[in-house]
N, C-alpha and C positions, 0 to 999 in steps of 0.2 A: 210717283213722286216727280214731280217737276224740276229740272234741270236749272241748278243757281245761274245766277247771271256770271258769277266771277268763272264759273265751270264752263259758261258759253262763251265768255271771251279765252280762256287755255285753249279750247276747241280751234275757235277759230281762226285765231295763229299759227296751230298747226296746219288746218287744212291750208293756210294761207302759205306756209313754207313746204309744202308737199314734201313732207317727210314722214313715211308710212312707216320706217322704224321708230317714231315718236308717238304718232298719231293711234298706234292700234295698240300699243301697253295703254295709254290714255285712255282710250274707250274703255280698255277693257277694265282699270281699274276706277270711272264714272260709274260705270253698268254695277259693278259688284258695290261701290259704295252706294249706290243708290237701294239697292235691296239690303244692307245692313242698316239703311236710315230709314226706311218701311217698316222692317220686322220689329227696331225698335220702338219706333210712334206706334205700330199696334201692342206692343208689349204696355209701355205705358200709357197708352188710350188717349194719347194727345202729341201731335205735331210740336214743333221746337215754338217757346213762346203763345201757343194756342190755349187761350182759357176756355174749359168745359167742365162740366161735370163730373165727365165719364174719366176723367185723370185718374191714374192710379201710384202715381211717381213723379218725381219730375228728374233730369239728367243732370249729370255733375262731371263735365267735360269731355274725355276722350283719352284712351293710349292707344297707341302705333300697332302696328302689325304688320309685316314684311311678308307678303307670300308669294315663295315661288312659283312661275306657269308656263306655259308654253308661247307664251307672248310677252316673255318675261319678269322683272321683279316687279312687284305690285305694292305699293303702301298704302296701306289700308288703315281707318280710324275707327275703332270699336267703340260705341258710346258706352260709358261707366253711370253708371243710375247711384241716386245718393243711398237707399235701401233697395238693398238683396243686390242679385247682380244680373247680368246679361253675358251673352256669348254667340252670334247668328248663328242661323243651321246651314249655313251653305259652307260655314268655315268648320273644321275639327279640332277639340283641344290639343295641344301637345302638337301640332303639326303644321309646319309652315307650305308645303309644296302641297300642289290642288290636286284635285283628284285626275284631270286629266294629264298630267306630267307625272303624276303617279303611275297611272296606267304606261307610259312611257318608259319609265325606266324599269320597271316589270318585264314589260316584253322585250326590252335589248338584253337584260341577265339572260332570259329564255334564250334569246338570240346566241347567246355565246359570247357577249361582251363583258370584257372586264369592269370592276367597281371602279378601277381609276379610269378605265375611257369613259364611264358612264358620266363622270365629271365633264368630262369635254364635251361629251353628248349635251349634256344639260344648257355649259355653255354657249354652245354654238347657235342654243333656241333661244338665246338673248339676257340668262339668267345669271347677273356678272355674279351675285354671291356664289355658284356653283352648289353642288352636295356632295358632300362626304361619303369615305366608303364606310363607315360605320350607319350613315343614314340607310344607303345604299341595301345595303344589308339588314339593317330594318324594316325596310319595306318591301324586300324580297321574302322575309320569313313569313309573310300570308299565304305566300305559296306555296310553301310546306304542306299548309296545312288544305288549301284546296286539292294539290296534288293526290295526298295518303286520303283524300275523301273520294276520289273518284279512284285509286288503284283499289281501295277494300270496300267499293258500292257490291251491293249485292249482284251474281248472276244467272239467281235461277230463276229468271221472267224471261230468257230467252235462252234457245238450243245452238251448242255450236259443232255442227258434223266434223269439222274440220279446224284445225288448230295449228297455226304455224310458232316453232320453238326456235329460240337461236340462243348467241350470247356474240356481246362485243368485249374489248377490254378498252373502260379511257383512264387516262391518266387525273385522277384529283386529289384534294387535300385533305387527308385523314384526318379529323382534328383529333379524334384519341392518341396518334402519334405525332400530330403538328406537324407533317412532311407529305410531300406528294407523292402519290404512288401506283399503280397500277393493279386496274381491279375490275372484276368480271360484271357487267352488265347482261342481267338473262331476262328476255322480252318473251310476251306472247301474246298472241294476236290470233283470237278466234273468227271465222265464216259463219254469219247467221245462216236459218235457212231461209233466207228472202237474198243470200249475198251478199247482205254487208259483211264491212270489215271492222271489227273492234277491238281495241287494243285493252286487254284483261288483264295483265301485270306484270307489271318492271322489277325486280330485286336485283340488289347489289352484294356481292360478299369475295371471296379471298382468290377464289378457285370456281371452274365451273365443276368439279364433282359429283360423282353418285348423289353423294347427302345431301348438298344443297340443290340439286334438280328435283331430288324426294319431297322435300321440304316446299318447294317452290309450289311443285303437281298438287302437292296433299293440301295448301291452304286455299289454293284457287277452286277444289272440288268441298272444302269448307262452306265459301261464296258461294257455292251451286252450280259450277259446272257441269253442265251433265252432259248425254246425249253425241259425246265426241266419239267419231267414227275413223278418223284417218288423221293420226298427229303427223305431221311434215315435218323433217329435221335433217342435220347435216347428219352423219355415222361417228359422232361421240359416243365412246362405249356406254361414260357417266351417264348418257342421255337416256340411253336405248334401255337401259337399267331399269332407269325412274319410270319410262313412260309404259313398260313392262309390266311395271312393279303399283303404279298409281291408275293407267286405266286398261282392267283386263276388259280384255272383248275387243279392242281397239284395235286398229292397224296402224304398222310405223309406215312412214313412207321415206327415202331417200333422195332430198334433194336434189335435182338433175342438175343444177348449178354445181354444186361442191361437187358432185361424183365427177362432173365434165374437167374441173379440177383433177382430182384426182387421179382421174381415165388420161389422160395429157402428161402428168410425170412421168409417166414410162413409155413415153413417145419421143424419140428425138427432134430437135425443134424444128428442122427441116420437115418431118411429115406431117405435124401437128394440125396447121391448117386441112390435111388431106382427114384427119380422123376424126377433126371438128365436124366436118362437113358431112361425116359417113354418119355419127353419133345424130345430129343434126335430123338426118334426114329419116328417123325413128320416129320424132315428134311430128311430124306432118301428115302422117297416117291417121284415117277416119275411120279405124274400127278396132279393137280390142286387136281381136284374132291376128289382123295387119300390125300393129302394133310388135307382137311379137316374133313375128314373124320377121319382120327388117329387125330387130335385134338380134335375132341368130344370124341373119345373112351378113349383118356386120361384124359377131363374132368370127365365121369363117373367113370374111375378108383379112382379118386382123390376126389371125392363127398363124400364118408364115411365117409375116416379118417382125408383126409385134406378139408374140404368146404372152408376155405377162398383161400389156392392157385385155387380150382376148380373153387370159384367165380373170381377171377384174370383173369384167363382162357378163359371164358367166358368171362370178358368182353373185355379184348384185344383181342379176336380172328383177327378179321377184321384189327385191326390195326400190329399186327406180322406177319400176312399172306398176308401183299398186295403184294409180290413180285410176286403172284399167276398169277395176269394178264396180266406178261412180260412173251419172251419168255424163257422157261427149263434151257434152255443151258446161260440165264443170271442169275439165281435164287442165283449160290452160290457166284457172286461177287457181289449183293446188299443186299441180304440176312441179315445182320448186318453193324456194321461200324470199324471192325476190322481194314481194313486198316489207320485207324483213330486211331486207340488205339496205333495201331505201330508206328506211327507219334508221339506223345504225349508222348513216353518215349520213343525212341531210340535220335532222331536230336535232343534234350532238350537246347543244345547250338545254334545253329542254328534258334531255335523258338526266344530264347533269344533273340540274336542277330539283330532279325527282329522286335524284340519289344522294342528294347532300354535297356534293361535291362543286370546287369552284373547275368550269370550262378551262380549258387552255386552247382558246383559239386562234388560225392560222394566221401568224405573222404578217402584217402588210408594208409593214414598214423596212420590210428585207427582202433582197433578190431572193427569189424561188428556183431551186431546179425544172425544167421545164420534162414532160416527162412526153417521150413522140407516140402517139398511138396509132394502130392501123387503124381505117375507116372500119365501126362494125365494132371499134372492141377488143376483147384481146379474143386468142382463141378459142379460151374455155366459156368468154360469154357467147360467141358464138355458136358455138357447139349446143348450148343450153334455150339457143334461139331465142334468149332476151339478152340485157347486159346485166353482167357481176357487177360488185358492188360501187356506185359511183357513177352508173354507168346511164343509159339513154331508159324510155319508157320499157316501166313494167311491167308484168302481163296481166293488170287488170286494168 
């Protein structure tokens, strides 16, 4: 469709006042008027004023249409036909903001940002009517439903040896109670045997307990999990229950990150660094047999001065060390649940999101406590030979 003459002199004003905040809403609502002046003349088989045959209608004016974009507000004129009606396919009924500002405010909810920043967000892309957080939250509810389609896709088209378990707790808003509250997010994230890593399913509920880790284990083996050989978890009793109790034949494994936790409380902080480094130096062994071998030698190290970490030590051996009887070259992607910890504070909106729950994310608009860290981490990521949670690269 050919560009009017009154549309090429607006144009040329602009380009003539070099104002590219003018100039780029203008194209872009030429461009879009111009494909809803197309699709009409082919709807009614005749150009405006064009005598043919082939007419199937003729036009009977035009209403407005305001649509929000990413290059801001657009007024648009839908032509009205005198029989039947029209509506272009680029625009959607009931919906002023376009699909690419849609995608926008999609992914900042995922991101962690609030309905009322999401307004300023909008604004800031030039779009002075702004959206509401009722909009907001309209247009977020697709993702509900994309979300629960990929947590309950089926998974018996592929094997997963290995399965890392955790839980976080965030803070969101109940709507059954209408108040915000605190509440357990439990993830898991299976190892194809090619390596990949895939995340198999998120639930939310009150508590991380027995029952609900039962419940969790029992509808993901529903799905088709199968083939898991070695679950990775911290030493939750409720855990170790479930994973017991949902896949026999299975081996638990323990964490090296939490145990290094753990193994450090009964260290005073003066020596801490000194046991990080001794525990540390367990994981750097190239053979099974070596393997266990520096964990005794570190238990005797630690029998003098610390007897309760050396008792610790002892008795988790077996359960930090089952990575022992996969093969080497698997050792440092099941070895803890690092890639888990990075989950649990980077996508923090995104978890949200998949649990119903609105983000509370971190204040920018207020002084921060500054928190000083040693180079490396603290000691118990050290000790674990990656970083705990927040921390620098993971081990895959």
């Amino acid at each position: 469709m050919p560009i009017s003459h009154s549309a090429a002199t607006e144009l040329e004003q602009l380009l003539g006042s070099g104002t590219a905040g003018e100039l780029i809403p203008e194209l872009v609502r030429q461009g879009l008027q111009a494909l809803i002046e197309a699709e009409a003349t082919t709807a009614l088989g005749a150009d405006r004023h064009q005598r043919t045959d082939q007419r199937r209608g003729h036009r009977n004016g035009s209403h407005d249409r305001l649509l929000t974009t990413t290059a801001g507000d657009i007024q648009l004129r839908i032509p009205r036909f005198r029989t039947g009606s029209f509506f272009p396919s680029l625009l959607e009924p009931r919906r002023r903001v376009d699909r690419a500002l849609w995608a926008v405010v999609m992914e900042a909810y995922v991101s962690g940002v609030s309905t009322r920043k999401v307004d300023e967000l909008v604004a800031a892309l030039g779009c002075e009517s702004g959206i509401s957080k009722s909009e907001v939250s309209r247009i977020c509810q697709g993702l509900d439903v994309q979300v629960q389609a990929f947590l309950n896709r089926p998974l018996e088209f592929s094997r997963y040896p290995y399965v890392y378990l955790d839980a976080t707790y965030l803070h969101g808003r109940d709507p059954a109670r209408k108040q915000v509250i605190s509440r357990a997010v439990i993830v898991a994230v299976g190892i194809t045997a090619s390596g990949q890593r895939e995340l198999l399913g998120i639930e939310v509920g009150d508590s991380e307990d027995e029952t609900f880790w039962t419940a969790f284990l029992r509808r993901l083996k529903e799905r088709g999990l199968t083939g898991v050989r070695l679950a990775i978890s911290d030493a939750h009793a409720g855990l170790k229950k479930a994973i017991a109790r949902c896949f026999q034949g299975c081996s638990w494994q323990r964490c090296r990150v939490h145990f290094a936790r753990n193994l450090l409380v009964k260290v005073p902080k003066a020596s801490q660094d000194m046991v990080a480094a001794a525990l540390r130096s367990v994981f750097v062994q190239q053979e099974a047999t070596a393997v266990a071998a520096q964990w005794d030698q570190v238990i005797t190290m630690l029998t003098e001065k610390f007897p309760a970490a050396a008792a610790l030590m002892a008795q988790a051996k077996d359960d930090v060390l089952a990575f022992r009887s996969s093969p080497p070259e698997h050792w440092r992607k099941i070895w803890s649940t690092n890639p888990l910890e990075r989950l649990n504070v980077a996508p923090r909106g995104a978890l949200s999101g998949a649990a119903h729950q609105t983000p509370h994310p971190r204040r920018r608009d207020l002084p921060q406590r500054r928190r000083h860290h040693q180079p490396g981490g603290s000691p118990a990521a050290r000790a674990a030979g990656g970083v705990a949670v927040g921390g620098a690269p993971g081990l895959l």
